[in-house]
ZAKOLPA-862332 format. One record per atom (N, C-alpha, C): residue in one letter; atom name; x, y, z negated. Coordinates in steps of 0.001 Angstrom, whole numbers. Layout:
<rs>
a/CA/X/Y/Z $
...
</rs>
This chain:
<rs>
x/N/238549/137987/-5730 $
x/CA/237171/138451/-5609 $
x/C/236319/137804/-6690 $
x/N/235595/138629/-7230 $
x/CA/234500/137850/-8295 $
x/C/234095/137369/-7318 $
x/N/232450/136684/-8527 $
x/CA/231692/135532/-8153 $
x/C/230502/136463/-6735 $
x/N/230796/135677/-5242 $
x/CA/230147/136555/-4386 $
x/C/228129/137037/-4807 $
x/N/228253/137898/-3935 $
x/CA/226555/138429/-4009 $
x/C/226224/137514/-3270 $
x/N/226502/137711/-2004 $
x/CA/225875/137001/-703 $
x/C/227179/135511/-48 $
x/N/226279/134508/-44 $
x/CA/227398/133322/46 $
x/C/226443/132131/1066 $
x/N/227525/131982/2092 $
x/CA/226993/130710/3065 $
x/C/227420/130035/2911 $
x/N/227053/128184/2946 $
x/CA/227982/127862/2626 $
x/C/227407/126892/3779 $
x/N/228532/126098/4950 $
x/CA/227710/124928/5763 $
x/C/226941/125130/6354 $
x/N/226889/126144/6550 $
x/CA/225044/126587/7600 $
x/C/225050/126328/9001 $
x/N/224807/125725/9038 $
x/CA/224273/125176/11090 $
x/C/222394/125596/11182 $
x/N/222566/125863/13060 $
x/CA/221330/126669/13062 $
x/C/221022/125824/14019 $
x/N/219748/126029/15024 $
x/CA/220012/125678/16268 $
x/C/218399/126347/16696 $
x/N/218997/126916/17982 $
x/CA/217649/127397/18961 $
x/C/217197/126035/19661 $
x/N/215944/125275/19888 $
x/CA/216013/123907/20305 $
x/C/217205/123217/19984 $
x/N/217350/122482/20887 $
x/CA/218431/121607/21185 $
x/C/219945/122283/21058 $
x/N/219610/123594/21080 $
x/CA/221078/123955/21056 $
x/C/221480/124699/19808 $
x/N/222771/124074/19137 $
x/CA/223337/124335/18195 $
x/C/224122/125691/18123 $
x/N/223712/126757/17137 $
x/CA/224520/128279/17619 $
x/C/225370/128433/16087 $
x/N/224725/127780/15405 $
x/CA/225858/127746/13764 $
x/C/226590/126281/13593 $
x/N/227772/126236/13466 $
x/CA/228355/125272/13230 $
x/C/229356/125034/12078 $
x/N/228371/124770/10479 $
x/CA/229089/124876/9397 $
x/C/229744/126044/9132 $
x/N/228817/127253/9300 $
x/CA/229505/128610/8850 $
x/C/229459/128510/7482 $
x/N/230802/129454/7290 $
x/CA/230925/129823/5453 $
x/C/230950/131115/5437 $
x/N/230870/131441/4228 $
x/CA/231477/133406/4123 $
x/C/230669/133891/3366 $
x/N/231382/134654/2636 $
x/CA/230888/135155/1242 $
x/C/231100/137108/1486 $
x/N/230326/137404/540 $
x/CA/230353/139332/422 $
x/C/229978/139814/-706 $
x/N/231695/139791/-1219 $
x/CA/231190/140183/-2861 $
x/C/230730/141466/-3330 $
x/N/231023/141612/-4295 $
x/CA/230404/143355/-4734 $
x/C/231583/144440/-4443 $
x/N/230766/145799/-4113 $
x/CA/231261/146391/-3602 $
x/C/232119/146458/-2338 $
x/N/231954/145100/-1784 $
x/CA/233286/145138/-339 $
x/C/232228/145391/1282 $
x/N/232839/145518/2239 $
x/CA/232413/145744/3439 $
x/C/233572/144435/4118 $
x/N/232786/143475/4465 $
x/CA/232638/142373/5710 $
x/C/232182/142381/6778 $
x/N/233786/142282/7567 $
x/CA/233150/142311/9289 $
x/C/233329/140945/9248 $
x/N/232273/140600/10559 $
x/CA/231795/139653/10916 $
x/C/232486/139864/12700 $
x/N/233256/139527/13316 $
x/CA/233974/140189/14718 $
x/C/233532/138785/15713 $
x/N/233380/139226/17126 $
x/CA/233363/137511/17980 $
x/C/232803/138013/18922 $
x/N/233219/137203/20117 $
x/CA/232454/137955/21392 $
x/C/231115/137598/21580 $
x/N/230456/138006/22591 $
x/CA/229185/138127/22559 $
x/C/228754/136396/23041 $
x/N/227733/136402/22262 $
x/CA/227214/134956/22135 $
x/C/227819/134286/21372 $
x/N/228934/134221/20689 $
x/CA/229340/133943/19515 $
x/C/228799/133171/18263 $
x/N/227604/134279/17925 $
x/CA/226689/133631/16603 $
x/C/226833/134469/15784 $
x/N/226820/135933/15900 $
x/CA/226844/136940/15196 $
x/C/225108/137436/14420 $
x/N/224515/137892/15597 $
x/CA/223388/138023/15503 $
x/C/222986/136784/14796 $
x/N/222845/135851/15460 $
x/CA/222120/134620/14749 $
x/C/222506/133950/13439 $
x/N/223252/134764/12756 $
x/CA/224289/134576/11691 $
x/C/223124/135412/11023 $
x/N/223053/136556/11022 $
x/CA/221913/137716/10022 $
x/C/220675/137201/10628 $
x/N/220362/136854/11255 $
x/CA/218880/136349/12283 $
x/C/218714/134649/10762 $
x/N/219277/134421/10664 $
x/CA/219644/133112/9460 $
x/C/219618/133356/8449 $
x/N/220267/134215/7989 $
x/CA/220451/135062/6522 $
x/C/218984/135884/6007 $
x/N/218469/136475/7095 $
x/CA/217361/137071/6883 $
x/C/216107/136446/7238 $
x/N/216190/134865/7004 $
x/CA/214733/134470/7018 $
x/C/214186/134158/8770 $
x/N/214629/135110/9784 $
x/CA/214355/134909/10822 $
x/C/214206/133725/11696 $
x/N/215269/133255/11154 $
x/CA/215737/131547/11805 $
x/C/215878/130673/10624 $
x/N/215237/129327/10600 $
x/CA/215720/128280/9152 $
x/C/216632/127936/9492 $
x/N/217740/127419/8721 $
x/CA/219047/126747/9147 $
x/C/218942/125445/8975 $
x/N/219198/124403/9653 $
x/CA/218870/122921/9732 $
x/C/219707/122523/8218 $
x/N/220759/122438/8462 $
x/CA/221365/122380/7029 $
x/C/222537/123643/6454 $
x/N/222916/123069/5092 $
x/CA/224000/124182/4546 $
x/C/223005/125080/3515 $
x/N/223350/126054/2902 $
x/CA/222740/126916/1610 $
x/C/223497/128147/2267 $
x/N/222493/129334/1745 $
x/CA/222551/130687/1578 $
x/C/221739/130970/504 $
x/N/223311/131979/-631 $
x/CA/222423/132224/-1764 $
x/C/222511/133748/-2083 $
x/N/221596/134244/-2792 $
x/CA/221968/135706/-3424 $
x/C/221715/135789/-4716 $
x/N/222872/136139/-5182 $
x/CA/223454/136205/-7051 $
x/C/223371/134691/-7053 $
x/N/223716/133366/-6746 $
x/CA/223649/132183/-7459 $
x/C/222287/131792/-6785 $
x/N/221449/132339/-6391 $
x/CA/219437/131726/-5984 $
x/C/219437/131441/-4653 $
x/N/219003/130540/-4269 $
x/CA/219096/129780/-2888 $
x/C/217893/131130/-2501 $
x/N/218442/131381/-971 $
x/CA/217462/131869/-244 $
x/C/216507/131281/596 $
x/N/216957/129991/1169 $
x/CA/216541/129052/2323 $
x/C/215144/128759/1878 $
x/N/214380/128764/3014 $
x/CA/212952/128363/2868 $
x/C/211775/129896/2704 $
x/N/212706/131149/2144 $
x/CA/212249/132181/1660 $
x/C/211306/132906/3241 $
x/N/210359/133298/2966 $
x/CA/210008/134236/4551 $
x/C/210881/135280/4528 $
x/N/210836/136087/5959 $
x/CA/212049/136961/5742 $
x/C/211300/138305/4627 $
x/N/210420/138505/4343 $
x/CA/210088/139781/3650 $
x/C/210208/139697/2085 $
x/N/209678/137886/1761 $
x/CA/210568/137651/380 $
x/C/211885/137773/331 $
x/N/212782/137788/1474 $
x/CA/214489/137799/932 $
x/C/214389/139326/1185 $
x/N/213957/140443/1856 $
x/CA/213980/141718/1693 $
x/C/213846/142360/350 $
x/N/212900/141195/108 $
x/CA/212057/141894/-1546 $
x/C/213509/141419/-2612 $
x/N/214405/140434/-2079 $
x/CA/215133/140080/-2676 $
x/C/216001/141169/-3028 $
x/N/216439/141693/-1702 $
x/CA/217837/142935/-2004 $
x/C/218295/142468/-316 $
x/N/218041/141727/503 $
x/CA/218396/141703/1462 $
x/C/218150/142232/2981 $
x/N/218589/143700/3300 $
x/CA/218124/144358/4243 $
x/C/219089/144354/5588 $
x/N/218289/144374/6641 $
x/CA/218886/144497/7896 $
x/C/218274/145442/8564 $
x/N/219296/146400/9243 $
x/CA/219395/147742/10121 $
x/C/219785/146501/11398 $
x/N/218889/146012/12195 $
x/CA/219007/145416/13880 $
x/C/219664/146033/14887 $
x/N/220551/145274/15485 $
x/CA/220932/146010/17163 $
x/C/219759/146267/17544 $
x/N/220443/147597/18328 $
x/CA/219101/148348/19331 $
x/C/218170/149394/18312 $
x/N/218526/149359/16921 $
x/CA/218051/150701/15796 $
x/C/216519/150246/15459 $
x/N/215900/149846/16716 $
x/CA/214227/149248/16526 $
x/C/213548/150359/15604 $
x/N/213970/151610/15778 $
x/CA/212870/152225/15125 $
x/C/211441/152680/15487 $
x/N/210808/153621/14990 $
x/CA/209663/153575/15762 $
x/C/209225/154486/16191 $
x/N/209108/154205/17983 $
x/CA/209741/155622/18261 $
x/C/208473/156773/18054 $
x/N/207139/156505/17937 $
x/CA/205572/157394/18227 $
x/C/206394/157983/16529 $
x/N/206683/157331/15797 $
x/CA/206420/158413/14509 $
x/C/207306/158880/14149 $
x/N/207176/159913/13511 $
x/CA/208132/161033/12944 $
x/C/209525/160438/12279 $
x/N/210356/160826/12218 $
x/CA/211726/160693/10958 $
x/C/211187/160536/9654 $
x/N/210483/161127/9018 $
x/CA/209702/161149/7404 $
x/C/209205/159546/7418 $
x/N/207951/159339/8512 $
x/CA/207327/158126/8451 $
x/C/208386/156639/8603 $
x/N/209221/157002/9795 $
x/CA/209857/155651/9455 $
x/C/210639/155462/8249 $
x/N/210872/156544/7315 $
x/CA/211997/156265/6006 $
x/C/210847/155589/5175 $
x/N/209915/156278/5200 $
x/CA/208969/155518/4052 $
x/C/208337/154190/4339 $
x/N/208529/153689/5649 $
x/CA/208038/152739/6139 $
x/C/209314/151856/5705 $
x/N/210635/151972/5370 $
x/CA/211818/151247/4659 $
x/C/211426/150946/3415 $
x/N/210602/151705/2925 $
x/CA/209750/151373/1184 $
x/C/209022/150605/1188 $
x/N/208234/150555/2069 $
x/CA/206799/149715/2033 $
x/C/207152/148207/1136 $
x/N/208039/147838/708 $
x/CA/207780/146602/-590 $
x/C/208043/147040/-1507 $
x/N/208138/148114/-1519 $
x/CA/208876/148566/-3368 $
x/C/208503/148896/-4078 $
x/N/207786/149050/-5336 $
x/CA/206892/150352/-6036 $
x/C/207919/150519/-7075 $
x/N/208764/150180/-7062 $
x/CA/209526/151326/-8411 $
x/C/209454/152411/-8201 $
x/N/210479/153176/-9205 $
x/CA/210534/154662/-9424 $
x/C/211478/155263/-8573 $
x/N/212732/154823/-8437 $
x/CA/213988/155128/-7766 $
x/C/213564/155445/-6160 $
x/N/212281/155499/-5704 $
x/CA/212125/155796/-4504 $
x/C/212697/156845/-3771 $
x/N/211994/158125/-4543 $
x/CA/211993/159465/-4271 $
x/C/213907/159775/-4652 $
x/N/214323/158983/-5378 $
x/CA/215471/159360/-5392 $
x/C/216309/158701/-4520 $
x/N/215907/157416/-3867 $
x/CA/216692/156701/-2555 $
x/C/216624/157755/-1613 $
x/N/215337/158475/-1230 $
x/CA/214656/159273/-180 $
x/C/216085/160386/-395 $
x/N/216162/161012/-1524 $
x/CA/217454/162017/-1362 $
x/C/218667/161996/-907 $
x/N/218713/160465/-1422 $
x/CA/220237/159467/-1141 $
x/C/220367/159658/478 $
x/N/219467/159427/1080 $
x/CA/219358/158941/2180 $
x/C/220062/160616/3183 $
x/N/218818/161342/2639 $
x/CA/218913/162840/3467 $
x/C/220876/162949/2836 $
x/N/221391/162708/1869 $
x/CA/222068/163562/1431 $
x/C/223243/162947/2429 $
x/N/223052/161414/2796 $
x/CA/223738/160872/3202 $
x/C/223605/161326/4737 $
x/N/222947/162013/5424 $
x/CA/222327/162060/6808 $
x/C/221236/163514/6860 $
x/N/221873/164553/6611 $
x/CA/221777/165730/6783 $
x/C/220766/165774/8050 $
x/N/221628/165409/9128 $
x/CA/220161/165898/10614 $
x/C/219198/165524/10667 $
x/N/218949/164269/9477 $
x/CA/217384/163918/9389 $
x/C/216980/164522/9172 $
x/N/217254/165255/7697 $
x/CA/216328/166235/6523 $
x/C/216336/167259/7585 $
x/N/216670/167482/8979 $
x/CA/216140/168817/9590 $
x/C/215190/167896/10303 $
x/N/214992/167051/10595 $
x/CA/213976/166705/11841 $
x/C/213135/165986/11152 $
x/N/212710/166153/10218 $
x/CA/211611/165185/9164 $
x/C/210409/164967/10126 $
x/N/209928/166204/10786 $
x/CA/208698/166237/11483 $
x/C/208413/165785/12577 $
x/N/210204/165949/13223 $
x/CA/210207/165202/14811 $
x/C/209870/163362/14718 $
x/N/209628/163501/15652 $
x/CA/209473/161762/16282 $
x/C/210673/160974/16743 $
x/N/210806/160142/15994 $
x/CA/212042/159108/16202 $
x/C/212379/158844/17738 $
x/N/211681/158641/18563 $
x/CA/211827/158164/20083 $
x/C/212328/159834/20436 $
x/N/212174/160802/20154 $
x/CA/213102/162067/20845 $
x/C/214394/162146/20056 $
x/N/214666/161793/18972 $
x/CA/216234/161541/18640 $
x/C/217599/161272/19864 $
x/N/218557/162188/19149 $
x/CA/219804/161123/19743 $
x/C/219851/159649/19368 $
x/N/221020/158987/20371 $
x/CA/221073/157424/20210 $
x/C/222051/157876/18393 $
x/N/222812/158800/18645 $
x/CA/223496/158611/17219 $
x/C/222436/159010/15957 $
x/N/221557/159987/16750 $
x/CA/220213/160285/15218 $
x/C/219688/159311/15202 $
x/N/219209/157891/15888 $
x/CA/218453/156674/15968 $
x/C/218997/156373/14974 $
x/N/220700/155707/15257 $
x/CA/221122/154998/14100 $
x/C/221143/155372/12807 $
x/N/221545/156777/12866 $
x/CA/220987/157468/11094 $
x/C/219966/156537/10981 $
x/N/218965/156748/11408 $
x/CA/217851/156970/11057 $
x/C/217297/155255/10871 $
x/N/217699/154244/11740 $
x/CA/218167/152865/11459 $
x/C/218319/152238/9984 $
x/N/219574/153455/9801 $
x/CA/220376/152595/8694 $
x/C/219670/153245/7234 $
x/N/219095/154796/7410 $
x/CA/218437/155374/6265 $
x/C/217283/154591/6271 $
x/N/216345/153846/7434 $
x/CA/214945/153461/6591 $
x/C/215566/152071/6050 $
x/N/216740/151472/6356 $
x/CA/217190/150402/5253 $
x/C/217524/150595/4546 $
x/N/218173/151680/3946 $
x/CA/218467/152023/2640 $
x/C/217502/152245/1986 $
x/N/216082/152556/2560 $
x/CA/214879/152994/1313 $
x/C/214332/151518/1343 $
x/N/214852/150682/1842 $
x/CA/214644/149282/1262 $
x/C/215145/148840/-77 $
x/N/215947/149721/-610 $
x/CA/217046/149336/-1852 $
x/C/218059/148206/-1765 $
x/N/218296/148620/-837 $
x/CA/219264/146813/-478 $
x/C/220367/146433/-2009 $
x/N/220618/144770/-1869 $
x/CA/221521/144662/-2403 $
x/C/222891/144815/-2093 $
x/N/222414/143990/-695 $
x/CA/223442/143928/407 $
x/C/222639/144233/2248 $
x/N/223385/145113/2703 $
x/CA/223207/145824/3808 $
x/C/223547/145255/4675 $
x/N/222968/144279/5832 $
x/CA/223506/143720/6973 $
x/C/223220/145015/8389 $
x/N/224529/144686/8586 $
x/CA/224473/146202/9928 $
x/C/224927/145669/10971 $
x/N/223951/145614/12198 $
x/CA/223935/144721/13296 $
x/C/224358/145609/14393 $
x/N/225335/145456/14958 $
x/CA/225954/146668/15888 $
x/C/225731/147932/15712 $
x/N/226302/148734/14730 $
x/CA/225457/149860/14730 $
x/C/226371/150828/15578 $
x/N/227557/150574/16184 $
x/CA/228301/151483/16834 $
x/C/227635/151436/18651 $
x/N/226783/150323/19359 $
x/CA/226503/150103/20197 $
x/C/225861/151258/21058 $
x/N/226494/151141/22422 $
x/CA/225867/152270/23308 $
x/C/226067/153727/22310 $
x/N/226944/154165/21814 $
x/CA/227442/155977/20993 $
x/C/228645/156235/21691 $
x/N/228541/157592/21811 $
x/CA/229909/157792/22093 $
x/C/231633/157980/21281 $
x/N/231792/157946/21664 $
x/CA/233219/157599/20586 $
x/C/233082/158603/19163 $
x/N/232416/160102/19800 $
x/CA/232377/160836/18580 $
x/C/231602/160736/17761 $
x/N/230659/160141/17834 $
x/CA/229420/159608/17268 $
x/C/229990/158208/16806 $
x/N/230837/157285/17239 $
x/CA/230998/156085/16681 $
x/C/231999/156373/15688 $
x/N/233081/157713/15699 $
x/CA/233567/158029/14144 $
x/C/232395/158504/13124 $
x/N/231266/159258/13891 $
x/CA/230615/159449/12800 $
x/C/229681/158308/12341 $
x/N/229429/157397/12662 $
x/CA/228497/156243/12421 $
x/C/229449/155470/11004 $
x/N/230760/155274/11528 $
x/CA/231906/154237/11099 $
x/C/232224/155133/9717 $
x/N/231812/156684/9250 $
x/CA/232093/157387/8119 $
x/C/231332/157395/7035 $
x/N/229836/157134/7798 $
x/CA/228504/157300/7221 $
x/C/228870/155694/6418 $
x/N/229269/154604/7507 $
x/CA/228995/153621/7067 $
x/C/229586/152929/5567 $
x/N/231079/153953/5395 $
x/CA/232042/153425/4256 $
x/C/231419/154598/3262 $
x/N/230877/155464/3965 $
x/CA/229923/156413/2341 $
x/C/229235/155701/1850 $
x/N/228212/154954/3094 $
x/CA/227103/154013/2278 $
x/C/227715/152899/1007 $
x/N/228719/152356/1241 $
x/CA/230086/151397/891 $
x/C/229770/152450/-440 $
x/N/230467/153006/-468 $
x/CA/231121/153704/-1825 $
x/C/229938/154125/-2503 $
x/N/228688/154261/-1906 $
x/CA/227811/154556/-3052 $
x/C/227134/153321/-3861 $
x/N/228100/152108/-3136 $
x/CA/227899/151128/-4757 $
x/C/226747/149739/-3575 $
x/N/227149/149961/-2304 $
x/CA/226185/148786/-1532 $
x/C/227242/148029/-716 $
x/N/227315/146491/-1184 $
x/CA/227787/145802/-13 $
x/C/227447/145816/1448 $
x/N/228228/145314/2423 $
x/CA/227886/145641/3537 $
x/C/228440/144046/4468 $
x/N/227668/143473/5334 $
x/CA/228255/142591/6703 $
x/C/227854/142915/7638 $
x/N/228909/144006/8351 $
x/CA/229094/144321/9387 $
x/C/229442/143111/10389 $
x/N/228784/143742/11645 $
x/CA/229012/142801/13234 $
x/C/229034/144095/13746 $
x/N/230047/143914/14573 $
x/CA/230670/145083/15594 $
x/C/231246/144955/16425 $
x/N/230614/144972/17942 $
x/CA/231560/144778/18907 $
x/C/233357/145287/18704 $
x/N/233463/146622/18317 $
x/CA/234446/147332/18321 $
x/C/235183/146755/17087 $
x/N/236091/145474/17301 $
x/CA/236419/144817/16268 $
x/C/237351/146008/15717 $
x/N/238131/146526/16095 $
x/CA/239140/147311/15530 $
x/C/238699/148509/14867 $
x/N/237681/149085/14936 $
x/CA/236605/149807/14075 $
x/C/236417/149047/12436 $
x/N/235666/147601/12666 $
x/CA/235109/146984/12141 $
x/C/236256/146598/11072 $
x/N/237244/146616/11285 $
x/CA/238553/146004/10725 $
x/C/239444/147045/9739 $
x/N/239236/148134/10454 $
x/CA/239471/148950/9977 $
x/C/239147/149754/8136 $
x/N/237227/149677/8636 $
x/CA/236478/149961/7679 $
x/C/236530/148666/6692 $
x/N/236358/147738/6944 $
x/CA/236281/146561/6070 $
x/C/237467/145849/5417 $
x/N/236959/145567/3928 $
x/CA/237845/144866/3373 $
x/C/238493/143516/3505 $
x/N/237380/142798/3966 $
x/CA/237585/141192/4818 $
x/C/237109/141116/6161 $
x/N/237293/140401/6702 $
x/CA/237086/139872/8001 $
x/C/236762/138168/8113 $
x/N/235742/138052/9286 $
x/CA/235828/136878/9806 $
x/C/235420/136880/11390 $
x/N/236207/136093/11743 $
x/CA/236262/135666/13327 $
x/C/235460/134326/13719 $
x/N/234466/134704/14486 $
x/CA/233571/133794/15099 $
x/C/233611/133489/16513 $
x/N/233751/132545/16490 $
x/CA/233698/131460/17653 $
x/C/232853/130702/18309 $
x/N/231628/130405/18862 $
x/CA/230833/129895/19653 $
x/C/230160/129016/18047 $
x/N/229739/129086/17346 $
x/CA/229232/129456/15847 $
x/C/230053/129012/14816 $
x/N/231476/128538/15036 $
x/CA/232411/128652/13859 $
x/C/232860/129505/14005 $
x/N/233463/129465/12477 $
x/CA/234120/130663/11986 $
x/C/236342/129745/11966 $
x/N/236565/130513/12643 $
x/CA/237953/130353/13119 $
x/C/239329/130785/12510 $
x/N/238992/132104/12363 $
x/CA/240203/133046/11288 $
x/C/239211/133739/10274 $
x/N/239695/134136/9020 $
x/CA/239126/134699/7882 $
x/C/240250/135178/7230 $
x/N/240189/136630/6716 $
x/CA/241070/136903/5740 $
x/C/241270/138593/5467 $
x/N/241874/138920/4632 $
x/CA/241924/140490/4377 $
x/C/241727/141366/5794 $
x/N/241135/142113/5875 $
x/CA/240742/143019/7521 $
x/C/242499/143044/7804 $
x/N/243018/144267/7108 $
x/CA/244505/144031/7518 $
x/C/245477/143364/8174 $
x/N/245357/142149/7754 $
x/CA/246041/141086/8324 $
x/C/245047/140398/9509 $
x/N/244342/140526/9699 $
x/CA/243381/140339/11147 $
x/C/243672/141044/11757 $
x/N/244243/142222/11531 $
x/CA/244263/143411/12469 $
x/C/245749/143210/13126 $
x/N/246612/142649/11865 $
x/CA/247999/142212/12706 $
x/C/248007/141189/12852 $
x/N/247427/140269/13249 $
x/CA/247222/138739/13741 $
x/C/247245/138953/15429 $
x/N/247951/138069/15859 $
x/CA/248285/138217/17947 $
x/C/247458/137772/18236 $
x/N/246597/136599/17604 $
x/CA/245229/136089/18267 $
x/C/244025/137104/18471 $
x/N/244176/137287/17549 $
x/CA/242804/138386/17312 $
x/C/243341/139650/18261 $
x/N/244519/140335/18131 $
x/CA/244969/141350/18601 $
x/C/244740/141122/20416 $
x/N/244531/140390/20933 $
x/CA/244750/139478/21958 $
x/C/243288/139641/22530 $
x/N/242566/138981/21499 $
x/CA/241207/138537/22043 $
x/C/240489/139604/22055 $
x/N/240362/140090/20391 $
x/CA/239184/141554/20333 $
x/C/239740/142736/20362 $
x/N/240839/142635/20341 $
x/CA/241599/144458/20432 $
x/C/242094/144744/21405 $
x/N/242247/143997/22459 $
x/CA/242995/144123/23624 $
x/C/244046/144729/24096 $
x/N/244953/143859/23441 $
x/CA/246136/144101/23106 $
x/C/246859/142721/23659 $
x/N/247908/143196/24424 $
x/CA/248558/141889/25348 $
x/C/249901/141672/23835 $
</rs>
């Protein structure tokens, strides 16, 4: 792997008194898709909740291209290249499909806008029909479109995607999991967290396994996927 985009290195967090990162590492170089896999309470969330400014990390570095992020508010590391699509989609539900994509712009004034805006529809067809409708009457699977398109009119560098298969139905979680390796191939890293590790493993080039906030196993998705521990724990597989 070249030299990574996005790189932790040592990062411990803690809500009060209680410690939820414990010397995490993990890197997401260019062009790859990183799952992030672990059961719930783990330190998944609070892993991108860290990365994105949300939470300071007591100690350890997070950098993007080589530039420390730590200390940054979260809307300076957005402005950076660093976008997050949240569990639960958080869109908004009173306004239209049109308004929340442009509300993914709101730090940007370049030019490439109007052409993200195409990216987006071209990538997510049922939007460009419901431009006018209101986000809160969407499907749960049009939410997440619609999630992951107003982060893309963020211009991300790198795309953190926080359960986005959660509460869909299976046919909708192939279509979420297709959208997600298009986004991939049109040239955007990605750290995926996904309950559905075997989804997550699938689509992604690396993997890491989290543990009550370490990180435990790491290595090509592949070989996570044939690992008995993992097969055991998140795939449920005796």
């Amino acid at each position: 792997m070249s030299a990574p985009i996005l790189s932790l290195s040592g990062v411990e967090a803690y809500y009060g008194r209680i410690q939820a990162l414990r010397g995490l590492s993990l890197d997401v170089g260019e062009g790859e898709i990183v799952a992030l896999i672990g059961a719930n309470g783990a330190g998944k969330t609070t892993t991108l909740r860290t990365i994105s400014g949300l939470l300071a990390p007591a100690r350890g570095s997070i950098n993007l291209f080589g530039e420390s992020i730590v200390g940054m508010r979260a809307d300076q590391i957005v402005r950076k290249g660093i976008v997050q699509s949240p569990e639960g989609r958080r869109i908004f539900p009173r306004l239209t499909v049109l308004e929340n994509l442009r509300l993914g712009a709101y730090a940007r004034t370049d030019r490439a806008i109007a052409g993200d805006f195409d990216r987006v529809l071209s990538l997510f067809p049922r939007l460009g029909e419901r431009l006018k409708q209101k986000g809160g009457t969407l499907s749960g699977g049009e939410q997440q479109m619609l999630a992951i398109g107003r982060a893309l009119m963020a211009g991300p560098k790198v795309l953190l995607l926080d359960e986005p298969s959660l509460g869909l139905s299976p046919i909708l979680v192939d279509t979420i999991f297709n959208v997600i390796a298009d986004v991939n191939r049109s040239g955007v890293p990605i750290l995926l967290i996904e309950q559905n590790a075997r989804k997550a493993l699938q689509v992604a080039a690396r993997g890491y396994v989290l543990e009550t906030g370490t990180i435990v196993k790491s290595g090509p998705a592949a070989t996570l996927l044939a690992d008995d521990d993992v097969r055991k724990a998140y795939l449920g597989e005796d």
